[in-house]
RODO-710795 format. One line per field, with one value per atom (N, C-alpha, C): atom name; z, x, y; residue in one letter. Coordinates in pm, 1 decimal. Each point is the difference from the previous one (the first is absolute). Example, Ala and Ser with C-alpha at 12.3 -4.5 7.8 and 13.67 -1.06 7.14 Angstrom:
REM RODO-710795
lumti: [N, CA, C, N, CA, C]
up: [780.0, 0.0, 0.0, -72.0, 6.0, 73.0]
east: [1319.0, -89.0, 90.0, -35.0, 82.0, -77.0]
north: [-569.0, 119.0, 120.0, 105.0, 119.0, 109.0]
kepa: [A, A, A, S, S, S]
REM end
This chain:
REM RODO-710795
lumti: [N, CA, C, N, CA, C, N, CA, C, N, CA, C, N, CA, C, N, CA, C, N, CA, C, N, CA, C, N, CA, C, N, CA, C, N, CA, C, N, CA, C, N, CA, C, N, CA, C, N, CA, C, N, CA, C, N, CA, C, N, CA, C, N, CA, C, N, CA, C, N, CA, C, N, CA, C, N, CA, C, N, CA, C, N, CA, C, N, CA, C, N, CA, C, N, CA, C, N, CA, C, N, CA, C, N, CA, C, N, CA, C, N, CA, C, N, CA, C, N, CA, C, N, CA, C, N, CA, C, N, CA, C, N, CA, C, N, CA, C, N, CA, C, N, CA, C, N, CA, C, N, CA, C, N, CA, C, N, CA, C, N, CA, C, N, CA, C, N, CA, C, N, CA, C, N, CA, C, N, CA, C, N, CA, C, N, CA, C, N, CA, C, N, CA, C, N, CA, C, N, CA, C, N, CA, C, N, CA, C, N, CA, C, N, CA, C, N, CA, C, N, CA, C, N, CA, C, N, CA, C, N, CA, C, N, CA, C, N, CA, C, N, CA, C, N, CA, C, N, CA, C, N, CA, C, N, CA, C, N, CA, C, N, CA, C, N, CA, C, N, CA, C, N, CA, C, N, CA, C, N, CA, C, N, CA, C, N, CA, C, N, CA, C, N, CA, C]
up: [-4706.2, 142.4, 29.9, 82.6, 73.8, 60.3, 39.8, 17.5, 125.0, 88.5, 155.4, 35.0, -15.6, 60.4, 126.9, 77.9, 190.8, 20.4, -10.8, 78.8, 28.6, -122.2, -62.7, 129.4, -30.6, 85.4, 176.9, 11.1, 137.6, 51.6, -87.0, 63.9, -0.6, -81.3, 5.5, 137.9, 37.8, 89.8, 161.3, 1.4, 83.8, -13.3, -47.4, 9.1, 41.8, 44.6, 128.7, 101.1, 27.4, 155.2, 4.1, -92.2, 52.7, 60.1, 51.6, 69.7, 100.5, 61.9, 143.2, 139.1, -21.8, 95.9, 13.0, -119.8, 34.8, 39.8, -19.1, 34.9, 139.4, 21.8, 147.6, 123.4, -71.6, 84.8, 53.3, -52.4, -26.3, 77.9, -9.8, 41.7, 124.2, 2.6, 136.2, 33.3, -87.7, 15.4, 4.9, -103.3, 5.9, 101.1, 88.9, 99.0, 133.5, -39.1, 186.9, 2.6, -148.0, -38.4, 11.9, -6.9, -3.3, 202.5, 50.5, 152.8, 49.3, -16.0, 55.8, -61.1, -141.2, -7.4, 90.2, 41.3, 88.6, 161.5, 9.4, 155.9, 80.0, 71.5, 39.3, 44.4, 128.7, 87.7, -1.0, -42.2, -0.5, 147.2, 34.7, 134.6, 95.5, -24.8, 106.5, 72.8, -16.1, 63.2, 119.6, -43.6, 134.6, 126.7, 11.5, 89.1, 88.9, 79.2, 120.4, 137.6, -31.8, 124.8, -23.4, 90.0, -4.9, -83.0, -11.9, -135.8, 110.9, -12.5, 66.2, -73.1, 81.7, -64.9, 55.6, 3.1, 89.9, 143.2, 46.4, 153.6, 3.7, 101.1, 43.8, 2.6, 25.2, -21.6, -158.5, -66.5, -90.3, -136.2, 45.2, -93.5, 47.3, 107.6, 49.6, -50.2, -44.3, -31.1, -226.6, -21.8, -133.1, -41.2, 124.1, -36.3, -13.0, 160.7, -26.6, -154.7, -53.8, -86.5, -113.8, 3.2, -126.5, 25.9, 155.1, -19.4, -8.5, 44.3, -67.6, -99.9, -86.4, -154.7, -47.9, -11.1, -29.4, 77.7, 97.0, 102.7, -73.8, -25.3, -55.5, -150.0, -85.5, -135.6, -50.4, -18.2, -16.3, -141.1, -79.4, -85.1, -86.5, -142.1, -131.1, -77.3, -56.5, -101.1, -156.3, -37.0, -124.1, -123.2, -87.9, -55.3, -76.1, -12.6, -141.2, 110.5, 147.8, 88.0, 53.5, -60.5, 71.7, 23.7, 104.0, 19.8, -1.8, 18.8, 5.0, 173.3, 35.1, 124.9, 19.4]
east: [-1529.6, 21.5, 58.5, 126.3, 31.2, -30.1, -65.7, -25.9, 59.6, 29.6, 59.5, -64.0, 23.0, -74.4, 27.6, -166.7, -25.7, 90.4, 81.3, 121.1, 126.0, 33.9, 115.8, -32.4, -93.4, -15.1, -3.0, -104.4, 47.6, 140.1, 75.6, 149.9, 69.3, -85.5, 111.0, -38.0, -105.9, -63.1, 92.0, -58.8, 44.2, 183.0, 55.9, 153.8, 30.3, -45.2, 10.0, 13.2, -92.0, 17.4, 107.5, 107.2, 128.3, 119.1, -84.2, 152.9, -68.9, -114.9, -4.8, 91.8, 33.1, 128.2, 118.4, 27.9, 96.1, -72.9, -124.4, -60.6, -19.3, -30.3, -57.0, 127.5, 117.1, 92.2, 34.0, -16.4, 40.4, -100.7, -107.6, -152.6, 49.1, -46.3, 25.4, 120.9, 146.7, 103.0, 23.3, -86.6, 35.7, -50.2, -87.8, -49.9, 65.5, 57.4, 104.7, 122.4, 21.0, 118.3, -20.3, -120.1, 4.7, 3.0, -67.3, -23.4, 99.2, 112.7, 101.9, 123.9, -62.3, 90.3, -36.4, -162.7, -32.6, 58.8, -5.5, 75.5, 125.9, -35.6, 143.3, 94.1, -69.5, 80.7, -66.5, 11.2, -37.1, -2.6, 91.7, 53.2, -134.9, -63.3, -45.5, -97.0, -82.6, -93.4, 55.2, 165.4, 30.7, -11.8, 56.1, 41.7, -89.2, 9.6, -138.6, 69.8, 82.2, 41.1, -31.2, -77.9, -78.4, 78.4, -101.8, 52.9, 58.0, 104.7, 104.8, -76.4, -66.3, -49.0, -42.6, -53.1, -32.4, 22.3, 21.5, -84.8, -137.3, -20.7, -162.2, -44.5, 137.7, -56.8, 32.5, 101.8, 13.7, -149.7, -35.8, -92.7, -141.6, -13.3, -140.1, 28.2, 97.1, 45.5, -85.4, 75.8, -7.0, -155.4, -50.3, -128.0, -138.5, 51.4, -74.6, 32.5, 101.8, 52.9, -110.9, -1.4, -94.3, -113.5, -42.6, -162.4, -33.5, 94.0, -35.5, 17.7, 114.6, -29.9, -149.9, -62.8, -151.0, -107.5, 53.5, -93.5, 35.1, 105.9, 31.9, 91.4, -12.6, 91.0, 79.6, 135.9, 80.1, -76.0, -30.5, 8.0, 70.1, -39.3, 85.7, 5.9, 151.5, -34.4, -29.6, 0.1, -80.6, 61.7, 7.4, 97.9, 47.3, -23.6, 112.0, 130.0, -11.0, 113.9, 47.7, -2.8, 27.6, 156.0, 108.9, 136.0, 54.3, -102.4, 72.5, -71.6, 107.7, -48.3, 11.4]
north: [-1701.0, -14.0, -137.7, -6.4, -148.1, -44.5, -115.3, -61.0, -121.7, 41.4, -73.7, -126.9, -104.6, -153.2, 29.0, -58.8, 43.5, -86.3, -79.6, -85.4, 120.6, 11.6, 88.1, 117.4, 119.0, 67.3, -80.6, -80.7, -14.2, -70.8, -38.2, -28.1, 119.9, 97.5, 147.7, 46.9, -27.3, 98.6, -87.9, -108.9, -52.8, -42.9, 44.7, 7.6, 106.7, 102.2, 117.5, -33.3, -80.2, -82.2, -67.4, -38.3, -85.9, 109.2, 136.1, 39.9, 42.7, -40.4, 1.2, -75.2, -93.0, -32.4, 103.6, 68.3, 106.9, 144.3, 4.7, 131.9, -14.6, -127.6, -40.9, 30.8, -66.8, -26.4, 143.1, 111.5, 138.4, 132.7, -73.1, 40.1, 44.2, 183.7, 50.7, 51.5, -33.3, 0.4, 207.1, 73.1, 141.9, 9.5, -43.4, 100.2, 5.8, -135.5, -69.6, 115.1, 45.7, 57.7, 128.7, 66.3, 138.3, 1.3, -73.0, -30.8, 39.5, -89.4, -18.5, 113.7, 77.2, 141.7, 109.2, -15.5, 136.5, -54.8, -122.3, 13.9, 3.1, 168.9, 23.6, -80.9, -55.8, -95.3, -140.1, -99.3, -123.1, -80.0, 58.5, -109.3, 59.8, 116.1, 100.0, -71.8, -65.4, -76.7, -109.7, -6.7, -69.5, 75.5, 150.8, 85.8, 5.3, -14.0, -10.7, 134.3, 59.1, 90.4, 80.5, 101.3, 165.6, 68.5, 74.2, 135.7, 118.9, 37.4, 113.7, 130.3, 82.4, 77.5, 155.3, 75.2, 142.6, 3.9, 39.2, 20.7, 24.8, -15.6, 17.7, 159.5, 103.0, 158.6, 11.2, -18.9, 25.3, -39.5, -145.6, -44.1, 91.0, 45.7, 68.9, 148.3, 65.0, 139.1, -52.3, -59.9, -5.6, -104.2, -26.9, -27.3, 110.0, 58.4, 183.6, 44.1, 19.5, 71.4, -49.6, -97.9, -83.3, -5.2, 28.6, 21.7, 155.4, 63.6, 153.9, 54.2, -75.0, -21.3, 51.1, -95.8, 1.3, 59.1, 89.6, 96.0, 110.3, 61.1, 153.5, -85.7, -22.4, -11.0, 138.6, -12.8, 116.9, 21.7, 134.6, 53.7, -38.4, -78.3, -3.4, 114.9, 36.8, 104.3, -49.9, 138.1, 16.0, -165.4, 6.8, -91.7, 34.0, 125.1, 105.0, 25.8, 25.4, 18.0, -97.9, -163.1, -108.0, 37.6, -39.4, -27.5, 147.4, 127.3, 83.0, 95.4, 86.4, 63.0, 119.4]
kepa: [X, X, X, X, X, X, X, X, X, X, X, X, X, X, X, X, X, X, X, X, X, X, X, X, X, X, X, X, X, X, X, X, X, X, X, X, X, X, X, X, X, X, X, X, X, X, X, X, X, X, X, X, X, X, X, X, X, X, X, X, X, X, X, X, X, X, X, X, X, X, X, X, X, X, X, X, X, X, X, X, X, X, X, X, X, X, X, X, X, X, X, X, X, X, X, X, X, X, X, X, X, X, X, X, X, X, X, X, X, X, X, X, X, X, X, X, X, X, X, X, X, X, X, X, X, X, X, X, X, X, X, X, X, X, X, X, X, X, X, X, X, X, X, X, X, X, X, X, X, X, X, X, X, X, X, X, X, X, X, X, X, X, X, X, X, X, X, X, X, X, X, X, X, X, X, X, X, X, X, X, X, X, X, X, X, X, X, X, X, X, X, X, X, X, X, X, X, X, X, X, X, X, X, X, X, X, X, X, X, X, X, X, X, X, X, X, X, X, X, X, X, X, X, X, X, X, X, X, X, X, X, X, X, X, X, X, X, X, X, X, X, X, X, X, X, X, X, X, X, X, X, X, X, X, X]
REM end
């Protein structure tokens, strides 16, 4: 068996630690990056003018629609007949 002098080993051990300044500098760098791939619009947080959006009958028609959804649920078929009629 060889035989390692505790110096020998601890300069091995502790010469790992000489690339923390470049790990450091880097630290965090995938995650800013994945951030900034999922966001659509960057600028978007400036926009401060209302959202252009339904009317007031139109959004009250398709809100019924969605609460009677879950009062009567249409019938699924079988799944041997999925996509066919």
């Amino acid at each position: 068996m060889v035989r390692i002098p505790l110096y020998l080993l601890a300069a091995l051990i502790l010469g790992g630690c000489a690339l923390t300044p470049r790990v450091d500098r880097h630290f965090g760098e995938s995650v800013r990056l994945a951030a900034a791939q999922q966001t659509l619009n960057p600028q978007a947080w400036r926009n401060t003018a209302p959202v252009a959006g339904m009317d007031g009958r139109s959004a009250e028609a398709v809100y019924e629609q969605y609460q009677k959804s879950y009062s009567a649920p249409q019938p699924h078929g079988s799944a041997l007949t999925t996509g066919t009629r």
